[in-house]
C-alpha positions in Angstrom: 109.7 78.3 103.1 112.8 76.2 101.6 116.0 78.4 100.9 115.6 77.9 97.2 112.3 79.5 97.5 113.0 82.6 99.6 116.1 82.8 97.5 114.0 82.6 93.9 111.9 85.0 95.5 114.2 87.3 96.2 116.5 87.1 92.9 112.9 87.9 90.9 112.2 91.2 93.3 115.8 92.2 92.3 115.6 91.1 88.4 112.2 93.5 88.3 113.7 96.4 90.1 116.4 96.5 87.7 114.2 96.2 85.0 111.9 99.0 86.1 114.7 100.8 87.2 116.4 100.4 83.4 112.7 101.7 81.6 112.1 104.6 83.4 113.5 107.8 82.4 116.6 108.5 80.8 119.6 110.3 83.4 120.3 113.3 83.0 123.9 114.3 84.8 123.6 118.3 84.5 120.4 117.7 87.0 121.9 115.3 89.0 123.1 116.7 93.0 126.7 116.2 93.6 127.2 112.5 94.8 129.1 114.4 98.1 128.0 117.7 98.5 130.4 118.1 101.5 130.8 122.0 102.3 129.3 122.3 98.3 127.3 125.7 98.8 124.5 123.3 97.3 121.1 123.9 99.6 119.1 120.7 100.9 116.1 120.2 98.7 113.0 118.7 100.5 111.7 117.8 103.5 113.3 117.0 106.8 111.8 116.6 110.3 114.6 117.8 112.4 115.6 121.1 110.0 114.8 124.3 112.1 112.2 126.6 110.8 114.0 130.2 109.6 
């Protein structure tokens, strides 16, 4: 594949992300976690492999 392709290629995967990313739902910031949630009191939410069972 030419540069021009791969880089076509790639522009249109970004351009459609963005665009799908743009018509899904609306944010909402009051439900949004804390961008750094250093030492926040805020409990991890989901699954993680290495996380010790209680």
């Amino acid at each position: 594949m030419t540069r021009a392709l791969t880089a076509s290629v790639a522009l249109a995967a970004l351009l459609l992300l963005v665009a799908l990313d743009l018509t899904g739902a609306p944010l909402n910031p009051y439900r949004a976690p804390p961008v750094f949630a250093f030492g926040s009191g805020v409990a991890a939410a989901g699954g993680f492999c290495a996380a010790l069972p209680n």
